[in-house]
Steps between C-alpha positions, in 0.01 A plus 500: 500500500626433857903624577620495790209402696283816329244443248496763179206509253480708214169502333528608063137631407446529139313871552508859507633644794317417842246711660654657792369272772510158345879485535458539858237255520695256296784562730318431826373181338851389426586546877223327611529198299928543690680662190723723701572764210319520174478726187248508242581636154248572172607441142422795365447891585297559153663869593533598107183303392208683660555854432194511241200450720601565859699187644364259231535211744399378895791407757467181612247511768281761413292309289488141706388372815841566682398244795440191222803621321686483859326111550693488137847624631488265852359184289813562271775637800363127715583273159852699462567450874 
């Protein structure tokens, strides 16, 4: 969304929590491709659903290729734009 001459994008990901980089990564993507502020938010925490065997789940990118997951994000950003 473009206001007043600056572009926002907010990116939903149906996951669990991020691993700590990939937000960053996603972020820088967003700039490049000239979003000038961004978010990214997960569905779901799973907080109170994997207390039985350790964390019971992966954050979204720790079990994918992050850089064909980022090809992902800037084919979907450059439709949106």
């Amino acid at each position: 969304m473009t206001v007043a001459g600056q572009t926002a994008g907010y990116l939903a990901l149906d996951g669990n929590n991020l691993v700590t980089d990939l937000r960053a990564k996603i972020l820088r993507r967003l700039e490049q491709l000239g979003v000038d502020t961004g978010e990214v938010c997960t569905s779901d925490t799973h907080e109170v659903n994997a207390t039985v065997t350790g964390r019971g789940y992966h954050p979204l990118g720790e079990a994918l290729d992050q850089e064909a997951f980022l090809e992902h994000v800037t084919e979907t950003v450059t439709t949106a734009l």
